[in-house]
N, C-alpha and C positions, 0 to 999 in steps of 0.2 A: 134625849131619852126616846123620842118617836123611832129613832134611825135603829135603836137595838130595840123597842119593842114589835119594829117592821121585823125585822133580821129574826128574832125571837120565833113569830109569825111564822115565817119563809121556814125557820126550818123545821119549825111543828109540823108545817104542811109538807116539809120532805121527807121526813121519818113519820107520816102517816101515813103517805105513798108508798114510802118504800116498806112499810111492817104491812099494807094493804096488799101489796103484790108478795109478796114472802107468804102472807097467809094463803094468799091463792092458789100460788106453787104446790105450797103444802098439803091443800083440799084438793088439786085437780090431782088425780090418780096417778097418772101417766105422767106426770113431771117427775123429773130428777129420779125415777126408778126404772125397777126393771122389770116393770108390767108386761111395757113394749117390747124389752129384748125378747121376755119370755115367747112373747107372741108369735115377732119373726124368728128365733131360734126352733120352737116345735114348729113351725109353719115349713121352713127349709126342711127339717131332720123326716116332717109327717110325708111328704111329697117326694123327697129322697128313695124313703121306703117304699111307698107304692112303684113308684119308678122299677128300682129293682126286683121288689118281689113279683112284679108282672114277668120282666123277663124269667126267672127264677119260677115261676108258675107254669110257662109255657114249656122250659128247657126243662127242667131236672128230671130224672128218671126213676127219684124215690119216691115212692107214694106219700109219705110223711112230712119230705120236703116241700111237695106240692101243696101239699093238705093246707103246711101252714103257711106259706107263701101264698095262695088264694086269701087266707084269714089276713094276713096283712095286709095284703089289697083290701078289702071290703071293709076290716075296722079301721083302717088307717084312710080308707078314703070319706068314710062315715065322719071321725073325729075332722079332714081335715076342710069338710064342707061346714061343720060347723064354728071351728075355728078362723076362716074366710069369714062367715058371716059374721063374727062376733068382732071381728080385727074391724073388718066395716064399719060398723057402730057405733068404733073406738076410733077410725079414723086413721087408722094403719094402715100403709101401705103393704101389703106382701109382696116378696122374691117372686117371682118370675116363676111358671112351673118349670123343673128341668127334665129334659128326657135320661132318657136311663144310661149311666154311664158304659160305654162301650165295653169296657173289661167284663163286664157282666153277661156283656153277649160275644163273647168271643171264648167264653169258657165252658169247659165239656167233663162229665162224668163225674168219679168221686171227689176231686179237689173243689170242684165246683159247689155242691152241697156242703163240702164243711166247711168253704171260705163262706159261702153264704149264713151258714148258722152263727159260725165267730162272729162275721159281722151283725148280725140279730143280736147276739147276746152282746157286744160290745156298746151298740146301738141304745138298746134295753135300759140297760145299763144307765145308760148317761140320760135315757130319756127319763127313766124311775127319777134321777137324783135333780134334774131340772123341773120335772112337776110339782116334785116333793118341796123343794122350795119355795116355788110359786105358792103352790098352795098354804104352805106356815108363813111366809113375808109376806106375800102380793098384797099388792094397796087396793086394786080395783075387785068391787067386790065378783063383778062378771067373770072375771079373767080368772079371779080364786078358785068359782065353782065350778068354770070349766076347766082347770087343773083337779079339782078332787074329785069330780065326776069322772073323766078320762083315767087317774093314775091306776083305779083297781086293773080296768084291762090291759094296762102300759105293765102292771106289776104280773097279771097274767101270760102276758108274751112274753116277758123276758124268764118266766119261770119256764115255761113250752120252749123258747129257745136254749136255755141250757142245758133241760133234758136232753132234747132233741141235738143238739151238740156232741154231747154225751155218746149219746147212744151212737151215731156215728163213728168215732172214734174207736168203739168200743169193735166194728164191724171188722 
């Protein structure tokens, strides 16, 4: 009777381990979701942009292009110094900054501006539907508010870039 009340023992204390680490899991933010992904996904896509729209700032020859391509620089550089710091915090590694992919700088005149804008609005696009998430699932309360704090001007650009799309085309 000792050897199954030992045994009994042993495994209370293993399934109180193991429901003790499971509840852990459960309570730290960043396990088993996609806090993190979120992080390093905007953290690539926010540095992407600045990347380009510098070139895009420098080169384009439409006032409107530049106009918003500066604005991408400066709110995308804003959101992603704060995004850096919050990932810190959290203990997140980020991507590597990249420099601006060369197709960007090797492109001239109108095609240039409207491949630039598709890409803004395709960008938009996908950044709108990735914050939006974050912020209705995300488990960490941090990482929420800096998704729903950032999404109105994620929603503002991509409204600026389809006009502005738009309006190109229409040229």
């Amino acid at each position: 009777m000792k050897t199954n009340t030992s045994l009994f023992n042993r495994t209370a204390w293993i399934l109180g381990a193991f429901v003790s680490v499971a509840g852990f899991a459960s309570a730290n933010p960043l396990s088993g979701h996609s806090d993190k992904s979120f992080v390093e996904k905007a953290a690539k896509k926010g540095m992407e942009e600045v990347s380009i729209s510098q070139v895009v700032a420098e080169r384009s020859t439409n006032p409107q292009v530049k106009e918003f391509a500066t604005m991408m620089v400066a709110d995308h550089s804003a959101a992603n110094t704060e995004l850096s710091a919050l990932a810190a915090s959290k203990g997140i590694a980020l991507p590597a900054k990249e420099t601006a992919p060369g197709k960007w700088s090797k492109k001239t005149g109108k095609d240039f501006d409207e491949d630039y804008m598709e890409k803004m609005t395709e960008d938009h696009d996908e950044a709108v539907k990735l914050f939006n998430k974050e912020a209705s699932d995300g488990k960490d309360q941090d990482i929420v508010a800096f998704a729903r704090k950032t999404l109105p001007t994620l929603q503002h650009h991509q409204q600026m870039a389809k006009d502005l799309k738009k309006a190109l085309k229409g040229k």
